[in-house]
C-alpha positions in Angstrom: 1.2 -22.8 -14.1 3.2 -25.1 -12.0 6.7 -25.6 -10.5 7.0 -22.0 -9.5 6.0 -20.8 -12.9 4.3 -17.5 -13.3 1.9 -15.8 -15.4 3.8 -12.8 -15.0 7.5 -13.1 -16.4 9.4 -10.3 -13.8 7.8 -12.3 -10.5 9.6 -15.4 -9.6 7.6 -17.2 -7.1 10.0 -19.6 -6.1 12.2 -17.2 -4.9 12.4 -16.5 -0.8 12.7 -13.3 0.8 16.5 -12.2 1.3 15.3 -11.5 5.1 13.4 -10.4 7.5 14.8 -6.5 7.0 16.2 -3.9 4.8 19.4 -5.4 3.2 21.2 -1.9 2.6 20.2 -0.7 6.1 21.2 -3.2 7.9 24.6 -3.2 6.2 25.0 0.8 6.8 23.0 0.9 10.1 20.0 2.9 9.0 16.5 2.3 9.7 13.2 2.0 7.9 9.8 2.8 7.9 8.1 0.3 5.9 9.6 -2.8 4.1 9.1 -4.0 0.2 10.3 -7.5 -1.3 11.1 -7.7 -5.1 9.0 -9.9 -6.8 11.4 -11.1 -9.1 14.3 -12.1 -6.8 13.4 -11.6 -3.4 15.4 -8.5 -2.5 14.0 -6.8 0.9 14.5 -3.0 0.5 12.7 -0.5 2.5 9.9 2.0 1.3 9.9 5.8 0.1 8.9 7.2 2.9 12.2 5.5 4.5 15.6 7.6 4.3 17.1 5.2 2.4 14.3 4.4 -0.5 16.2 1.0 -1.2 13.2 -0.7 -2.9 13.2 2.1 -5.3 16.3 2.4 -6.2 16.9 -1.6 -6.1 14.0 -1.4 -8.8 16.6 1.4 -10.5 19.6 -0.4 -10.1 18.4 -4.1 -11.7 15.3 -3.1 -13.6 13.0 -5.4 -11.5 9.8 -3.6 -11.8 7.4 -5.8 -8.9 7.1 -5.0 -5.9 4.7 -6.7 -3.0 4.5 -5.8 0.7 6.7 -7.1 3.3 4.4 -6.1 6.1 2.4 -8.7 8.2 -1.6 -8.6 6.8 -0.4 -7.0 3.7 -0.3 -9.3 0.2 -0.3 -6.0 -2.9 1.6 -5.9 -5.2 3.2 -2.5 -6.9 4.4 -2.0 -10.7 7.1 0.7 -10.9 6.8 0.9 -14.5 3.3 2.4 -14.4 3.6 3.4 -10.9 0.0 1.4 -9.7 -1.1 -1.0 -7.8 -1.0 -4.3 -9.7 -1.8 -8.1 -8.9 0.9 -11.3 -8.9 0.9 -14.6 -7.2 1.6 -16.3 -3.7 5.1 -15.4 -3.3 7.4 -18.2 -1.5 7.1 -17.7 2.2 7.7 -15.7 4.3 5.3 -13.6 3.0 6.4 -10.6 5.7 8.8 -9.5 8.2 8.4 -11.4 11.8 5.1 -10.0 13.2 7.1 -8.9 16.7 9.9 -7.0 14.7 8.7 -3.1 15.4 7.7 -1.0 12.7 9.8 1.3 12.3 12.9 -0.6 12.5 15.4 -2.2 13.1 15.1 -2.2 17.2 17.5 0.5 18.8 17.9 2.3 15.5 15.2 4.4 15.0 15.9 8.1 16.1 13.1 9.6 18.6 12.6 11.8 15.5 12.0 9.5 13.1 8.3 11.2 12.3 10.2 14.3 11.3 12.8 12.5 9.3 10.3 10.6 7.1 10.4 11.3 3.3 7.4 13.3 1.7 
């Protein structure tokens, strides 16, 4: 493989994160747990356990079926299709959200409650 090529055709290497934080919640002022980058065009989208599940329902609304981590020390990789863990390449960097950017996030728009608020 070169040039960005990959073995696996729905992971686009090349590709750089859309930012450092959930697109949709950002946009709408929610918040987020956990963040998710799509393999196959970059789109940061926060996890299930977020209010908004915007990974997942990216993943719904284009068909990309990879997903990796977008948490600092974390590099798996996640296959809606058979809902499991799977592998992929060295995705183009940044390979996570900035390491001082608090989890949960964004800054100031957590609730106090956000333990309770978390999805099952």
């Amino acid at each position: 493989m070169s040039n960005g090529e990959s073995a696996v055709p729905e992971i686009d290497p090349s590709v750089p994160p859309s930012g450092t934080g959930c697109q949709e919640c950002l946009e709408g002022g929610g918040w987020w747990v956990h963040l998710r980058r799509c393999a196959a065009c970059g789109h940061v989208g926060c996890c299930d356990s977020s209010p908004g599940r915007h990974a997942t329902r990216h993943h719904e609304g284009t068909g990309h079926p990879i997903i990796q981590s977008f948490e600092p020390g974390e590099d798996w990789f996640f296959d809606f299709r058979g809902q499991q863990m799977t592998i992929g390449p060295e995705l183009a960097p940044p390979s996570s959200h900035p390491s001082d950017q608090p989890v949960p996030g964004p800054e100031g728009r957590v609730p106090p409650d956000w333990t309770e608020r978390v999805n099952p």
